[in-house]
N, CA, C and O atoms as a GROMACS GRO file, in nm:
protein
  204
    1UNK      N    1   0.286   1.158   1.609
    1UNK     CA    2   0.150   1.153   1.560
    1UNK      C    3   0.064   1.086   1.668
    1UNK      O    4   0.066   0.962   1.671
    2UNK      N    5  -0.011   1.152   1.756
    2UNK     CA    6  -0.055   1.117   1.877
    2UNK      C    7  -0.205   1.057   1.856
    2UNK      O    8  -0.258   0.961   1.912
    3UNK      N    9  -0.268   1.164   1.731
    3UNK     CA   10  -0.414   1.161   1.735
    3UNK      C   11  -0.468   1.039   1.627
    3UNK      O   12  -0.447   1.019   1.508
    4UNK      N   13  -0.535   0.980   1.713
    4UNK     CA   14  -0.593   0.828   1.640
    4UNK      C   15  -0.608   0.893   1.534
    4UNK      O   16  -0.530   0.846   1.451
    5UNK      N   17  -0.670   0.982   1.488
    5UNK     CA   18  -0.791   0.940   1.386
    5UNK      C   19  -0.633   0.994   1.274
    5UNK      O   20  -0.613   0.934   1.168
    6UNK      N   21  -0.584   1.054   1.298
    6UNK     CA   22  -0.491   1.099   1.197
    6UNK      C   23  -0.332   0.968   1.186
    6UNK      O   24  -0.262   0.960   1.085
    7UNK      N   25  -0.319   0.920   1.259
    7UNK     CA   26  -0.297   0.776   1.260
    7UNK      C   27  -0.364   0.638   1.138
    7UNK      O   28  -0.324   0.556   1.055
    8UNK      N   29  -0.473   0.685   1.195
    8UNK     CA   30  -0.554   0.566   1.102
    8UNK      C   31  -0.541   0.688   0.974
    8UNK      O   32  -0.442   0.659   0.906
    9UNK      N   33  -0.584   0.769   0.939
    9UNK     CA   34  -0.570   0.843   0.823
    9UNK      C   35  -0.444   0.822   0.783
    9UNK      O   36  -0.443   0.780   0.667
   10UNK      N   37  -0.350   0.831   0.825
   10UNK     CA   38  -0.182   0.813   0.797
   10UNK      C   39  -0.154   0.662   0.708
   10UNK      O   40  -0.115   0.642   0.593
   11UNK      N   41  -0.191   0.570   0.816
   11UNK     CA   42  -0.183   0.420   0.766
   11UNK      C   43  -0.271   0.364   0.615
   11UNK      O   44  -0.228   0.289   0.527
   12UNK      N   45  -0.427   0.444   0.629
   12UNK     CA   46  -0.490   0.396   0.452
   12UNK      C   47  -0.425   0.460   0.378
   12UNK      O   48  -0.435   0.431   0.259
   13UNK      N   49  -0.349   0.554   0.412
   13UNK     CA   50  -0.324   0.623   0.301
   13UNK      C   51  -0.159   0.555   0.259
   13UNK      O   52  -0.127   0.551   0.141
   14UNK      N   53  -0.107   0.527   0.318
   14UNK     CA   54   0.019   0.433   0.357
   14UNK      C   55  -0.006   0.302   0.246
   14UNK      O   56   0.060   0.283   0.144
   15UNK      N   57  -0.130   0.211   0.300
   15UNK     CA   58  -0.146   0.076   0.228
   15UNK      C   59  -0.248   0.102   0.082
   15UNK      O   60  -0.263   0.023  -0.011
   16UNK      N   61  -0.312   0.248   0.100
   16UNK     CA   62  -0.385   0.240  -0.052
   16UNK      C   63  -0.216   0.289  -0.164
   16UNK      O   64  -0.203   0.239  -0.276
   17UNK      N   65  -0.133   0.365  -0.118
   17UNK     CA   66  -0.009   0.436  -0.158
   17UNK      C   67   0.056   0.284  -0.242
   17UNK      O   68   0.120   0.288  -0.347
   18UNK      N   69   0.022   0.162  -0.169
   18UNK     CA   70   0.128   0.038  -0.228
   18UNK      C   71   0.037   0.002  -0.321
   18UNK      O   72   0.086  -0.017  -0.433
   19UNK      N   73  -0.088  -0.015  -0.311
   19UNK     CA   74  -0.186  -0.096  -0.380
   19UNK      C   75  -0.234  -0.022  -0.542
   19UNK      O   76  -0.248  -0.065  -0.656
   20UNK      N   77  -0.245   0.090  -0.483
   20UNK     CA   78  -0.263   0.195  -0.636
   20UNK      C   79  -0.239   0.181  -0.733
   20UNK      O   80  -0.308   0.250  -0.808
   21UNK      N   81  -0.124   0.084  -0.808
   21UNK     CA   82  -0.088   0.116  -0.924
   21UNK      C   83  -0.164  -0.002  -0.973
   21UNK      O   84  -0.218   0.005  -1.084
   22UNK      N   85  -0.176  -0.148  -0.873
   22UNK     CA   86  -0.256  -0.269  -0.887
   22UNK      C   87  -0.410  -0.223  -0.916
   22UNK      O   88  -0.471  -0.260  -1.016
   23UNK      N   89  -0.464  -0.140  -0.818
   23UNK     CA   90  -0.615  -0.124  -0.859
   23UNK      C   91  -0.676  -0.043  -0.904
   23UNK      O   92  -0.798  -0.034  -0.902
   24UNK      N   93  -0.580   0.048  -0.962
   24UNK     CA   94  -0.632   0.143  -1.039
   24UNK      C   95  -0.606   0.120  -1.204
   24UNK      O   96  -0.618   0.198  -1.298
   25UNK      N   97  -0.574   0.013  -1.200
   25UNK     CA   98  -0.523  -0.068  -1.386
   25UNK      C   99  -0.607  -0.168  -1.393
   25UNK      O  100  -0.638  -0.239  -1.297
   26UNK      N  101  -0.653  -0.179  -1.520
   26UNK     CA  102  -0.723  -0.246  -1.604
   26UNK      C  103  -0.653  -0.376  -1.621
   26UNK      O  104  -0.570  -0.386  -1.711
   27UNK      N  105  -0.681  -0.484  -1.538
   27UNK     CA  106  -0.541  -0.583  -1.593
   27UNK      C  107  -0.648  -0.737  -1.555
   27UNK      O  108  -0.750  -0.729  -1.487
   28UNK      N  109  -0.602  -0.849  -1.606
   28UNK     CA  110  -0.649  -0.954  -1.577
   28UNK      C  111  -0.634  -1.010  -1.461
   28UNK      O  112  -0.537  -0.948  -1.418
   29UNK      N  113  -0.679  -1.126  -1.336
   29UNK     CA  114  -0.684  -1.119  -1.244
   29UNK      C  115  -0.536  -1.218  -1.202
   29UNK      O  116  -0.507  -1.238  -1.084
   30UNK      N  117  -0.458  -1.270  -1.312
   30UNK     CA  118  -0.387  -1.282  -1.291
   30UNK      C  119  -0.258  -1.229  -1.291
   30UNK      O  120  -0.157  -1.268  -1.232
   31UNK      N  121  -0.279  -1.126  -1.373
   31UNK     CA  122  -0.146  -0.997  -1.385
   31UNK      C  123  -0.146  -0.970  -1.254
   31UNK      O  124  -0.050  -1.013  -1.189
   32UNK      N  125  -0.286  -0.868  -1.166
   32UNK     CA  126  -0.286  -0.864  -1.097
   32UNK      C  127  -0.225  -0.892  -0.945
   32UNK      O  128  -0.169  -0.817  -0.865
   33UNK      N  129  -0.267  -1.060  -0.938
   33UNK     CA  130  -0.230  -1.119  -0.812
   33UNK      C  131  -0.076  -1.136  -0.825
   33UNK      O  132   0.000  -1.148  -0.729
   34UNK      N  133  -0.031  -1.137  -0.988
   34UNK     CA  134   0.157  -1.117  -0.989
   34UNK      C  135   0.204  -1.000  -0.978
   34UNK      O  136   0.325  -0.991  -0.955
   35UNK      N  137   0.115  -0.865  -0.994
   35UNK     CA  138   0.161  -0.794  -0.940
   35UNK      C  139   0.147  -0.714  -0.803
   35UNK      O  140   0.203  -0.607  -0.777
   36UNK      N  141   0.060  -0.787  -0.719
   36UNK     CA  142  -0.013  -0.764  -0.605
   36UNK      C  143   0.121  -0.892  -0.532
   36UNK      O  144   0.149  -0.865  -0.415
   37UNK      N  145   0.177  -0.984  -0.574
   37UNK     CA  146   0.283  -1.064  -0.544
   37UNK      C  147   0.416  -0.982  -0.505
   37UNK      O  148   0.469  -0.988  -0.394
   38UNK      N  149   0.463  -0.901  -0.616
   38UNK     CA  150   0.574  -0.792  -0.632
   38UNK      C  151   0.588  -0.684  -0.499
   38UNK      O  152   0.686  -0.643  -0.437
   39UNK      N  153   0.446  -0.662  -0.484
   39UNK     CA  154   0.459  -0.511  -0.387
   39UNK      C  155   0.470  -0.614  -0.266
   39UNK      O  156   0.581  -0.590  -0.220
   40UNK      N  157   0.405  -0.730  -0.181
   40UNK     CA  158   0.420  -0.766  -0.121
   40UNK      C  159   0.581  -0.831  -0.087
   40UNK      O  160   0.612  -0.860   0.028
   41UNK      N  161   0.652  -0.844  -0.175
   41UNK     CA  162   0.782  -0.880  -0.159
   41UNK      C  163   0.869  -0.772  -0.071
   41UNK      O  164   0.939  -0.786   0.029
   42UNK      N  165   0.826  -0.633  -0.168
   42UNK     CA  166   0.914  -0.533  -0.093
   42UNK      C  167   0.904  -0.457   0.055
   42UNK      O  168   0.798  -0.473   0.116
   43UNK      N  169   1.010  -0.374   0.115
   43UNK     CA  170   1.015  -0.332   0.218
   43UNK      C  171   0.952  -0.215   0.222
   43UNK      O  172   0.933  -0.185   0.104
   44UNK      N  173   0.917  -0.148   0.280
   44UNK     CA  174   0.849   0.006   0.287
   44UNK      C  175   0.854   0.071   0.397
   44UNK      O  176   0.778   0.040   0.489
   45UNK      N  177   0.928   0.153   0.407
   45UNK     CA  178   0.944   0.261   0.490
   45UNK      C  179   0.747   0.355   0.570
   45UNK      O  180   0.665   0.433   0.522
   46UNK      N  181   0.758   0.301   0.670
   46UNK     CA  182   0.602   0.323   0.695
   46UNK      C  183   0.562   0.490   0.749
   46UNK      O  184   0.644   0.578   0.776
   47UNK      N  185   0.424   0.500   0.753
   47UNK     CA  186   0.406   0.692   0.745
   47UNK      C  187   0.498   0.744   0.890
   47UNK      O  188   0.499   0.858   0.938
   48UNK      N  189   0.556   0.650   0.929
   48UNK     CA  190   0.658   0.685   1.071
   48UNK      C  191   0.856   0.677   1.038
   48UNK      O  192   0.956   0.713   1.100
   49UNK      N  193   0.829   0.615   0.921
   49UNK     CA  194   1.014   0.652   0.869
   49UNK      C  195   1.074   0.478   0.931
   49UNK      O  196   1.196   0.477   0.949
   50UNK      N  197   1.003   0.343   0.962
   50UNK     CA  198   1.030   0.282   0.971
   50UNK      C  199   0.988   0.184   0.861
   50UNK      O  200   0.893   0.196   0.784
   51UNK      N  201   1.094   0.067   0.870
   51UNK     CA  202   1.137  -0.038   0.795
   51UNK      C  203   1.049  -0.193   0.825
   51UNK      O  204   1.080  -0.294   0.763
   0.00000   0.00000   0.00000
């Protein structure tokens, strides 16, 4: 994947992909930041197949 702009397209779509289920729910701001806690724990294979 050579071309910036599809790079940077690759990557929001990468970090909105983790965040989605957090900001697209109706939840209090502390559910939230515990579950905005959770995704940050885990590993993720990035839009390049790395760890």
């Amino acid at each position: 994947m050579q071309d910036p702009v599809a790079r940077q397209e690759a990557v929001r779509n990468f970090r909105f992909g983790l965040i989605a289920p957090v900001v697209t729910r109706a939840a209090p701001p502390a559910e939230r930041h515990a579950m905005l806690r959770e995704v940050a724990k885990g590993k993720y294979p990035t839009p390049w197949g790395q760890l």
